[in-house]
N, C-alpha and C positions, 0 to 999 in steps of 0.2 A: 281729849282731843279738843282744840279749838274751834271757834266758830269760822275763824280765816281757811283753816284747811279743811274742815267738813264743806265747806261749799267747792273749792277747788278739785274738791275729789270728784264732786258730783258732775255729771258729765247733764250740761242741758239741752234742750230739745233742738237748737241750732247745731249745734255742734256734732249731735248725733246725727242727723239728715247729712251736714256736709260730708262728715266720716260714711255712711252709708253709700252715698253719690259718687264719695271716691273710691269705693271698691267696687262696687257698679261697672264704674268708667275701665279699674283695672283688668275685671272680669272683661269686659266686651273687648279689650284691646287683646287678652290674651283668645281669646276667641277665634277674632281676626286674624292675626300672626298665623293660627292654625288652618285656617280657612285657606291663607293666602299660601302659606307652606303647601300645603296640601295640592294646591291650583296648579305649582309649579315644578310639582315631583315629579319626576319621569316616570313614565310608564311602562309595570313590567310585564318582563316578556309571558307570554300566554304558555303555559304548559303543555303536554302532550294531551292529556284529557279533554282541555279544552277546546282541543283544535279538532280532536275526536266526535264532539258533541256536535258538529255538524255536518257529518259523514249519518246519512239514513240510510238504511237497511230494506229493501223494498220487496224480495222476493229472490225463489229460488230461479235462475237463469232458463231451464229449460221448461219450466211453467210458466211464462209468459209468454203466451202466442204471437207469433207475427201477423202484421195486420193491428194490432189493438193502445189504445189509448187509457190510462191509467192515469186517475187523479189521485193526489199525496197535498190533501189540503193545510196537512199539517208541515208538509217540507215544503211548500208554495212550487209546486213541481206539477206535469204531468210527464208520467212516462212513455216515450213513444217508440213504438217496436214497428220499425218498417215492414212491409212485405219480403226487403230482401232479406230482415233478419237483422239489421242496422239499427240500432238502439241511440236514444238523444233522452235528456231530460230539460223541457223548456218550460221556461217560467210562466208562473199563472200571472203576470201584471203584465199589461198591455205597454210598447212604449210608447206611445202620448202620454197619455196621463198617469199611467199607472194601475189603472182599473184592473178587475181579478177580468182574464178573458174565460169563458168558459165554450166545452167543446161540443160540434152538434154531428152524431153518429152519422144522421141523414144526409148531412155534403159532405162531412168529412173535411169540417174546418173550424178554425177557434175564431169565436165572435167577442167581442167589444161591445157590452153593451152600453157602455157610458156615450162612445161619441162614433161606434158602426164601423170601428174596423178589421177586417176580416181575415185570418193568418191562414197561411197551406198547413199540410200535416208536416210541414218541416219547418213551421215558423215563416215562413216568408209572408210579406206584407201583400195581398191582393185586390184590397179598398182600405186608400187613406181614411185619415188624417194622420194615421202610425207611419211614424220616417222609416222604421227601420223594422227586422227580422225580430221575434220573441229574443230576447235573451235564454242562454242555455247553462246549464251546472254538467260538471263534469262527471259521467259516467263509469263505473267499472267494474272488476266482476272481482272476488276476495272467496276463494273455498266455494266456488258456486253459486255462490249469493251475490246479484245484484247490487250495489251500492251508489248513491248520488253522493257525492261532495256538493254541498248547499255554503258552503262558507265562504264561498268567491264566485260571482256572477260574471258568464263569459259574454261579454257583449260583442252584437257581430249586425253587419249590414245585412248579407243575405246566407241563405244555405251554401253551405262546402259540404264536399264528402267527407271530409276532416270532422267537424262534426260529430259524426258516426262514429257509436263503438260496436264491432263485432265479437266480442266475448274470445 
């Protein structure tokens, strides 16, 4: 071998960096393509399962008393069983801010303690700064059992009888 093509073979230190930079470069662009692909895929439809995972489970229908309030910290719910027997599940976040409201047995109402506002045992606002009634999750009864739908928040001004589920 000569000495013209032993150095031609040899790859030098320039040459390698720019070759490295430019696969570098080609790597991030295909990166990006995918990133960006990905950004603009359409979204698919949620399966049955899924839609399942937010339907909870709370209890057998004829063991929860009328009269009583039940917390579901983990469904952001409480359960509320009227005296006439009218079941509602309304939201632990306050609307003003959002705050967790929590409930006081002794008045028999949901307190805000972020900024003091004060809900009936049917959601309704009784001391601002809250515009409007708790929001509420849809109720219903499946084989005797209890069930809250938590995957769609029913937003409302004040109490309706509507509202209410009788089992």
């Amino acid at each position: 071998m000569n000495e013209q093509q032993h150095t031609k073979d040899k790859l030098s230190r320039r040459s390698f960096f720019k070759r490295s930079w430019g696969w570098l470069g080609i790597l991030a662009g295909v990166e990006f393509g995918i990133m960006t692909f990905s950004f603009f895929r359409p979204v698919r439809k949620k399966s049955k399962n899924y839609a399942n995972s937010y339907v909870k489970t709370v209890g057998e229908f004829q063991k929860i008393p009328p009269g009583s309030v039940i917390p579901f910290k983990d469904g952001k719910f409480y359960l509320v069983r009227l005296e006439d027997g009218g079941m509602m599940a309304l939201s632990l976040n306050c609307t003003h801010l959002g705050c967790s409201v929590t409930y006081s047995n002794d008045e028999n109402q949901f307190v805000c303690p972020c900024h003091a506002s004060v809900f009936d045992i049917r959601g309704n606002v009784l001391n601002p700064p809250a515009p409007r009634a708790l929001d509420m999750y849809r109720v219903f009864v499946d084989q005797g059992m209890v069930k809250v739908d938590t995957g769609k928040v029913v937003r409302r001004r004040n109490f309706s009888p509507e509202d209410l589920y009788y089992g």
